[in-house]
Biopython code that builds the backbone (N, CA, C, O; Angstrom):
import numpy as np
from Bio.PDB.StructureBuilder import StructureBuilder

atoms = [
    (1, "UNK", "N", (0.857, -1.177, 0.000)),
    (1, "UNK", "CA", (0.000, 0.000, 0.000)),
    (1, "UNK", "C", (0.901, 1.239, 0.000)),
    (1, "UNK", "O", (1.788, 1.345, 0.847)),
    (2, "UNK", "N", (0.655, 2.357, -1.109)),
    (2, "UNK", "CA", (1.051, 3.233, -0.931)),
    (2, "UNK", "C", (1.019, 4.729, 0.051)),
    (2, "UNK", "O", (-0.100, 4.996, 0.489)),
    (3, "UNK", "N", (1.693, 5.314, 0.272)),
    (3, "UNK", "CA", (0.885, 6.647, 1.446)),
    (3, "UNK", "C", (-0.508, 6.995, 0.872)),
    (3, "UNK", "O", (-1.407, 6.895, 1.707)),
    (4, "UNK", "N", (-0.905, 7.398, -0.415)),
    (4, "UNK", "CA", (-1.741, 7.752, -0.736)),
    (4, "UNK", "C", (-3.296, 6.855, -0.561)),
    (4, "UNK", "O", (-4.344, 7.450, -0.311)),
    (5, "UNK", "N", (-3.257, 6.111, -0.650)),
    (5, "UNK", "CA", (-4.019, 4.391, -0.519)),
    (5, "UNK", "C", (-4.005, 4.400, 1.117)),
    (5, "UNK", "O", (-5.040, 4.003, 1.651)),
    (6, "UNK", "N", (-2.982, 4.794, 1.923)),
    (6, "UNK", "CA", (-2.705, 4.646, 3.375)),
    (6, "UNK", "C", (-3.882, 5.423, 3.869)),
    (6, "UNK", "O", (-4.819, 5.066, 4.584)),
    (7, "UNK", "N", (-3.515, 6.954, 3.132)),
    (7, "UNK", "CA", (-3.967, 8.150, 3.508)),
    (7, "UNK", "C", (-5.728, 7.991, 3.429)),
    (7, "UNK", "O", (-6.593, 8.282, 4.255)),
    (8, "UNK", "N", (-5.817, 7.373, 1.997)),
    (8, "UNK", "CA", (-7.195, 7.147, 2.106)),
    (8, "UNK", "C", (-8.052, 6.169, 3.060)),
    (8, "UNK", "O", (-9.192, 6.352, 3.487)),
    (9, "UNK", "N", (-7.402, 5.351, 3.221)),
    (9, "UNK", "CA", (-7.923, 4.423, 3.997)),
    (9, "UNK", "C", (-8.278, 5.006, 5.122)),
    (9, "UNK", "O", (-9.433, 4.860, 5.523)),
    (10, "UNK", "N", (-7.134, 5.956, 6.010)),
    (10, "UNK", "CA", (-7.491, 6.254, 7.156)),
    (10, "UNK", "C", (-8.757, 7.655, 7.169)),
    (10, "UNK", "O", (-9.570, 7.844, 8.073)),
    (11, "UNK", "N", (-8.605, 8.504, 5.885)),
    (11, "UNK", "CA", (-9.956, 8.981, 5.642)),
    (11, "UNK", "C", (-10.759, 8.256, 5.938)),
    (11, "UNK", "O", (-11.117, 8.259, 7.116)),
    (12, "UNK", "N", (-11.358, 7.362, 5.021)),
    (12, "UNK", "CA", (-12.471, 6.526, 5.478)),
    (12, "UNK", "C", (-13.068, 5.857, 6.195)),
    (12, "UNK", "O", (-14.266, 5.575, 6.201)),
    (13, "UNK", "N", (-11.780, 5.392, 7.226)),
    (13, "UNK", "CA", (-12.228, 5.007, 8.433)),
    (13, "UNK", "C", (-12.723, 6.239, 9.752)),
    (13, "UNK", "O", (-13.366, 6.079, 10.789)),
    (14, "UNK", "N", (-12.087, 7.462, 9.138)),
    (14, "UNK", "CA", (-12.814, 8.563, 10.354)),
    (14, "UNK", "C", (-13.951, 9.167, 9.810)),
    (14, "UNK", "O", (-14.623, 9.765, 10.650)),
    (15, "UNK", "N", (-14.298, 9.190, 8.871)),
    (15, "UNK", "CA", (-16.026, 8.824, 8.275)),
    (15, "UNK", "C", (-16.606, 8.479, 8.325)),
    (15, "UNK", "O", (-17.702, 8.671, 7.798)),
    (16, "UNK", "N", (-16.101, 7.405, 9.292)),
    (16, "UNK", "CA", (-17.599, 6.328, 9.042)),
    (16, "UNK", "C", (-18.213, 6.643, 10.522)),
    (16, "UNK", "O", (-17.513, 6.628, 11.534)),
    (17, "UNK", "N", (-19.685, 6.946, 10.517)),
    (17, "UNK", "CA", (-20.245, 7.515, 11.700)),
    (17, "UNK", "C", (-19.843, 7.303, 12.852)),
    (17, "UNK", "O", (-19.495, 8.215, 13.603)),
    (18, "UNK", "N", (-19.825, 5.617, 13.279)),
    (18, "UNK", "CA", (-19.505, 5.078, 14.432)),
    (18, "UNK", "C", (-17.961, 5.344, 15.172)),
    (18, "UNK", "O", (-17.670, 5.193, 16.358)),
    (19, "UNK", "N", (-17.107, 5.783, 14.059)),
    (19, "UNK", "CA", (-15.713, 6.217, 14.280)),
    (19, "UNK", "C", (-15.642, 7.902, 14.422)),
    (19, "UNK", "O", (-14.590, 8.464, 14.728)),
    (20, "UNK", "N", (-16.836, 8.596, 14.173)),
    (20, "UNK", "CA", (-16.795, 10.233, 14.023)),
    (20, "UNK", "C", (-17.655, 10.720, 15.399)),
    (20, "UNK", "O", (-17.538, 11.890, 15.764)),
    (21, "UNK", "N", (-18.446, 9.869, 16.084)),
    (21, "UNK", "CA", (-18.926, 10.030, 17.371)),
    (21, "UNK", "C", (-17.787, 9.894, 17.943)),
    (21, "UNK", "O", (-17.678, 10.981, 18.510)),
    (22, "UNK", "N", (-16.742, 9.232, 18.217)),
    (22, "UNK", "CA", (-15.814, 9.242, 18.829)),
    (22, "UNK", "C", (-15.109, 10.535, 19.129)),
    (22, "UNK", "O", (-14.463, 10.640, 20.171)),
    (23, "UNK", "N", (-15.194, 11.471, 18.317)),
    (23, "UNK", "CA", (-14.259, 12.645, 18.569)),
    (23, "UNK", "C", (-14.958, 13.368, 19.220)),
    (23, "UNK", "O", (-14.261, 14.369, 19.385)),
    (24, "UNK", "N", (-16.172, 13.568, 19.852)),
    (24, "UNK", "CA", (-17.221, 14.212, 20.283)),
    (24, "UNK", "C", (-16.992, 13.865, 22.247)),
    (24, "UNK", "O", (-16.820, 12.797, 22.835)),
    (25, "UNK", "N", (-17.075, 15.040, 22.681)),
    (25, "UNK", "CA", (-17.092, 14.651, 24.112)),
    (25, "UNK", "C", (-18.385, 14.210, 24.504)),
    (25, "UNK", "O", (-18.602, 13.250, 25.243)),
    (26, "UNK", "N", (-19.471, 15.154, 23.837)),
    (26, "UNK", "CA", (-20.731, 15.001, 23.951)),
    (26, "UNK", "C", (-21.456, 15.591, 22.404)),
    (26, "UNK", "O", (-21.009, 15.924, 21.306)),
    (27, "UNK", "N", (-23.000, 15.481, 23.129)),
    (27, "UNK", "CA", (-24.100, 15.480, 21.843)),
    (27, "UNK", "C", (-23.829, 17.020, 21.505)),
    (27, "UNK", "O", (-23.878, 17.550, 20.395)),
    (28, "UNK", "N", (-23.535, 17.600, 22.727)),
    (28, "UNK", "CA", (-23.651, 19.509, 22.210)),
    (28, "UNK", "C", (-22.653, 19.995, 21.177)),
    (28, "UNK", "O", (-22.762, 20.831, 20.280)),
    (29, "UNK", "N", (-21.294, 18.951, 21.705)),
    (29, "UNK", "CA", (-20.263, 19.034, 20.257)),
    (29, "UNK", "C", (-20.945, 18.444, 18.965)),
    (29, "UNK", "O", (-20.957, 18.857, 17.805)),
    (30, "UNK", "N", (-21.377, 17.598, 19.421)),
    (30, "UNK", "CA", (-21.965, 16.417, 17.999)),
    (30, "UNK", "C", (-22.783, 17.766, 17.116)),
    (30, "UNK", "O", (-22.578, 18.212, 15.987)),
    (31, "UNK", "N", (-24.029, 18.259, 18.460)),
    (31, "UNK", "CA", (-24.283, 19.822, 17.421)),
    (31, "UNK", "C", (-24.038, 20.254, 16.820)),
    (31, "UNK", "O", (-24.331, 20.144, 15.629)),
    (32, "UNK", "N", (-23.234, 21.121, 17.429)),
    (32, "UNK", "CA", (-21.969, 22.484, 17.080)),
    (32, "UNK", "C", (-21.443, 21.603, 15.669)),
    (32, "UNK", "O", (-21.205, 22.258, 14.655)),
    (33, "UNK", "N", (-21.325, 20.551, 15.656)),
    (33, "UNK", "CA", (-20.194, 20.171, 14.364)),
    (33, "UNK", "C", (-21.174, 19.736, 13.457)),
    (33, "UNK", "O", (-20.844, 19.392, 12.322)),
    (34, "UNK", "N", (-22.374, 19.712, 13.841)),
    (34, "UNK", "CA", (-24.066, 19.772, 12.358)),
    (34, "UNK", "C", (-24.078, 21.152, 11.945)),
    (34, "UNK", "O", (-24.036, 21.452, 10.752)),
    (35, "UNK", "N", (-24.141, 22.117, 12.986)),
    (35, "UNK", "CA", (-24.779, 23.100, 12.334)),
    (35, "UNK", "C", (-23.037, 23.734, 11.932)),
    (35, "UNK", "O", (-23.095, 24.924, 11.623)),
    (36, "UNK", "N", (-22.103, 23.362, 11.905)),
    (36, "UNK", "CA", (-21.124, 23.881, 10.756)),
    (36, "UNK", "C", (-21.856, 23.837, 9.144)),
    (36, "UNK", "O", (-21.710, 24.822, 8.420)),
    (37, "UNK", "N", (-22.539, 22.787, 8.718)),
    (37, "UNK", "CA", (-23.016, 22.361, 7.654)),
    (37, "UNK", "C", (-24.369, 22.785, 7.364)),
    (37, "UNK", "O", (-25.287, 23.158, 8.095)),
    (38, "UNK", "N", (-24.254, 22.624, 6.034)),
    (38, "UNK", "CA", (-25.856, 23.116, 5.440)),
    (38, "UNK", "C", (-26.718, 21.937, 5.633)),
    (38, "UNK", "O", (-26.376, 20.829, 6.045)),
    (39, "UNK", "N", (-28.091, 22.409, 5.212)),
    (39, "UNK", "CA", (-28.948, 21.372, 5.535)),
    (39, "UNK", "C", (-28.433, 20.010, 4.939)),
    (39, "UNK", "O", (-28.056, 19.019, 5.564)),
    (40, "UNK", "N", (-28.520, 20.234, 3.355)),
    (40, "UNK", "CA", (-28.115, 18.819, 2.375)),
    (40, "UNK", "C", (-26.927, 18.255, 2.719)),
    (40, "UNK", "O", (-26.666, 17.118, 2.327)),
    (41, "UNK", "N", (-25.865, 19.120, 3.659)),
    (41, "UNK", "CA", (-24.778, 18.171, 3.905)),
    (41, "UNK", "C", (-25.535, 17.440, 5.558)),
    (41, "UNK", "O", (-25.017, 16.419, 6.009)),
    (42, "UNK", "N", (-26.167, 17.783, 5.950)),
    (42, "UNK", "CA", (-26.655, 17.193, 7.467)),
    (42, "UNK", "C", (-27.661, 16.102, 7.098)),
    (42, "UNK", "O", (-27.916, 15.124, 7.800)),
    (43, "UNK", "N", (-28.171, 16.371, 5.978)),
    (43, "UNK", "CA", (-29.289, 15.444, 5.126)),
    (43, "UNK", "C", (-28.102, 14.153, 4.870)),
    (43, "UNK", "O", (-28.451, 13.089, 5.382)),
    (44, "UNK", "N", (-27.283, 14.136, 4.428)),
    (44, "UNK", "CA", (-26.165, 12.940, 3.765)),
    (44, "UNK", "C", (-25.709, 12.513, 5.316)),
    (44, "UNK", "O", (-25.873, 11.338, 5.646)),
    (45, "UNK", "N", (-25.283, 13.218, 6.025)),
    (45, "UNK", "CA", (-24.871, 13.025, 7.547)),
    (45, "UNK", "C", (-26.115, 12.290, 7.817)),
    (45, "UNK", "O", (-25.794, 11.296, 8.468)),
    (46, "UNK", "N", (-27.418, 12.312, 7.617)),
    (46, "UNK", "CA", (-28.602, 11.073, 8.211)),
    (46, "UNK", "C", (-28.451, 9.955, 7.548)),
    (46, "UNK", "O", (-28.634, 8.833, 8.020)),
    (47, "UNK", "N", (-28.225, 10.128, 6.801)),
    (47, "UNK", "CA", (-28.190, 9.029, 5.624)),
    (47, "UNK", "C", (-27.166, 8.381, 5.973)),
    (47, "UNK", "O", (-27.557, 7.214, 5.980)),
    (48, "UNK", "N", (-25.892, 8.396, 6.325)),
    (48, "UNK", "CA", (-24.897, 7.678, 6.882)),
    (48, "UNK", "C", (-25.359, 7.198, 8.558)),
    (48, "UNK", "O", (-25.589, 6.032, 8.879)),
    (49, "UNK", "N", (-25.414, 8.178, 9.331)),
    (49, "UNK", "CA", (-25.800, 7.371, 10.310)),
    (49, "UNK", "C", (-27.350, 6.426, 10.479)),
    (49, "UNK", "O", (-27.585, 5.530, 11.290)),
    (50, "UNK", "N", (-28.140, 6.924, 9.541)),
    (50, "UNK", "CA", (-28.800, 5.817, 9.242)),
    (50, "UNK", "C", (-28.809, 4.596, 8.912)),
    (50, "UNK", "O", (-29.725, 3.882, 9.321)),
    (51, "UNK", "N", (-27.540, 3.950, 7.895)),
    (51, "UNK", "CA", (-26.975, 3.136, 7.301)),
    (51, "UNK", "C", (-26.367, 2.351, 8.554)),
    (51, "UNK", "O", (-26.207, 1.132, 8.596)),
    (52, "UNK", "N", (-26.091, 3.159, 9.454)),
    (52, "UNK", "CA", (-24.960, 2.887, 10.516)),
    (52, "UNK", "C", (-25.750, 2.396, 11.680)),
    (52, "UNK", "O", (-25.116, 1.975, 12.648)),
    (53, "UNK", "N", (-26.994, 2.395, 11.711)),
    (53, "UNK", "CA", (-27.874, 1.960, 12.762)),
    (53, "UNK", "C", (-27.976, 3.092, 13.978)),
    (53, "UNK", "O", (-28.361, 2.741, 15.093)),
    (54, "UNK", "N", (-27.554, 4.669, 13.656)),
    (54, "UNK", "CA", (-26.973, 5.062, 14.875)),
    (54, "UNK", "C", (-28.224, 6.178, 15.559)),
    (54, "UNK", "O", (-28.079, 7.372, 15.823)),
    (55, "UNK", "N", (-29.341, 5.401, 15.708)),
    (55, "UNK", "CA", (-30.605, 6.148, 15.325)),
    (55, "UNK", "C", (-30.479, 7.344, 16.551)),
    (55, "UNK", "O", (-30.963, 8.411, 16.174)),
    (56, "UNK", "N", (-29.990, 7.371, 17.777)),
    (56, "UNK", "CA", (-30.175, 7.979, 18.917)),
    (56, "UNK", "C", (-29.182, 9.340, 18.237)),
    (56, "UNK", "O", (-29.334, 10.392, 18.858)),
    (57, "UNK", "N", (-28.318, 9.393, 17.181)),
    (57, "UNK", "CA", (-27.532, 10.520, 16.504)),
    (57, "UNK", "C", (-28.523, 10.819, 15.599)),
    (57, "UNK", "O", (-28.502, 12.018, 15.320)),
    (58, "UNK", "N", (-29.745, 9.938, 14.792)),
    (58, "UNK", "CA", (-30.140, 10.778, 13.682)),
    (58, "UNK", "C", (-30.951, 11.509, 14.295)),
    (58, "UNK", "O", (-30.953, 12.671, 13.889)),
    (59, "UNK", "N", (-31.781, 11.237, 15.281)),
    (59, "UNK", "CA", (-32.826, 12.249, 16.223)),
    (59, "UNK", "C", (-32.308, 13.558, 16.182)),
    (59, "UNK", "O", (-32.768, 14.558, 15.631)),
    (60, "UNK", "N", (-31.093, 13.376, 16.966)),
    (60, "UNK", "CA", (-30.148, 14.695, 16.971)),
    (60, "UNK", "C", (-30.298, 15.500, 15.595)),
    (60, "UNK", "O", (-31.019, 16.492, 15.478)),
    (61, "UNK", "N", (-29.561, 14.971, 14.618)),
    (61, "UNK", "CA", (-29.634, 15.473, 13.036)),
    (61, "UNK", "C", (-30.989, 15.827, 12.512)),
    (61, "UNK", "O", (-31.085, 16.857, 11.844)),
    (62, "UNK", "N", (-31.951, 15.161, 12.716)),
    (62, "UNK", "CA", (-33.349, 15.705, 12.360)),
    (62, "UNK", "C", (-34.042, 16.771, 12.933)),
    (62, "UNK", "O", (-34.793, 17.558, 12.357)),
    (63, "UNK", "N", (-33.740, 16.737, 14.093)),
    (63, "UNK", "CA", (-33.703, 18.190, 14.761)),
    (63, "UNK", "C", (-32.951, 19.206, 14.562)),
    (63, "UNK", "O", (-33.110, 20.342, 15.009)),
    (64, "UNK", "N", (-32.179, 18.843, 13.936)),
    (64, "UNK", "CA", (-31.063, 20.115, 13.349)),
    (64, "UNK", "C", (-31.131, 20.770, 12.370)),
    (64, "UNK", "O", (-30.927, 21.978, 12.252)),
    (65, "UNK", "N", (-31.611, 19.536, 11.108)),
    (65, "UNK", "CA", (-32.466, 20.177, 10.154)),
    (65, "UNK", "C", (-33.651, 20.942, 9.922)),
    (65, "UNK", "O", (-34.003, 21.605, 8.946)),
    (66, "UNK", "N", (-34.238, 20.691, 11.118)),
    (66, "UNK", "CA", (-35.527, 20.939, 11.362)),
    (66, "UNK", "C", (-35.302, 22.701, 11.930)),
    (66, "UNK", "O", (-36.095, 23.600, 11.651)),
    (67, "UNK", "N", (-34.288, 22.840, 12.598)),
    (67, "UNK", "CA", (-33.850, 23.677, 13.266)),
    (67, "UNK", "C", (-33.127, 24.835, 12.229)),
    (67, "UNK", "O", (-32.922, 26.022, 12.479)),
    (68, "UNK", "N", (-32.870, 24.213, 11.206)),
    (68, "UNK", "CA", (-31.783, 24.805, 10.417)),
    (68, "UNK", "C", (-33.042, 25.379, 9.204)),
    (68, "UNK", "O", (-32.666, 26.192, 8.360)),
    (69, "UNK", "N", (-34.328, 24.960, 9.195)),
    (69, "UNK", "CA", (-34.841, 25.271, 7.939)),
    (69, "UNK", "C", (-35.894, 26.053, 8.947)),
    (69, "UNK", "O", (-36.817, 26.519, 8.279)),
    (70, "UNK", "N", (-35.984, 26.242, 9.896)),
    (70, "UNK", "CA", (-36.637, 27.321, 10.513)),
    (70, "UNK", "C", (-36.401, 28.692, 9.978)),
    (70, "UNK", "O", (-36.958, 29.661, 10.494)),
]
sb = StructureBuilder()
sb.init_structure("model")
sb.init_model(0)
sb.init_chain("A")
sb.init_seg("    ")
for serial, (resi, resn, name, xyz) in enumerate(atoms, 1):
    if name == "N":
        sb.init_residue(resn, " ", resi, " ")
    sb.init_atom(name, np.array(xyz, "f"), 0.0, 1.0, " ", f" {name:<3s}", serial, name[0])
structure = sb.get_structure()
């Protein structure tokens, strides 16, 4: 494997929802780091943790959107 192939790999593994809750002390960070983003990127953010089973985070996200299109 090259660095680049390395590099990606470890992208993708801090993408993937269950590995991106991790950097979060709590849900209020988990917030703060939704509403950096527009709705359609928080919309793809459900859609992954949806995929991911991580339903007690999409609550969070649906409220954000919900919050965000107010």
């Amino acid at each position: 494997m090259n660095n680049v192939e390395g590099m990606e790999e470890m992208y993708l593994d801090l993408i993937q929802p269950s590995n991106l809750i991790e950097l979060f002390e709590n849900t209020d960070e988990f917030r703060d780091w939704l509403q950096m983003g527009t709705i359609e990127e928080m919309g793809w953010a459900l859609k992954a943790f949806e995929r991911d089973e991580l339903y007690s985070y999409c609550k969070i996200i649906k409220e954000e959107i919900k919050n965000a299109s107010a």
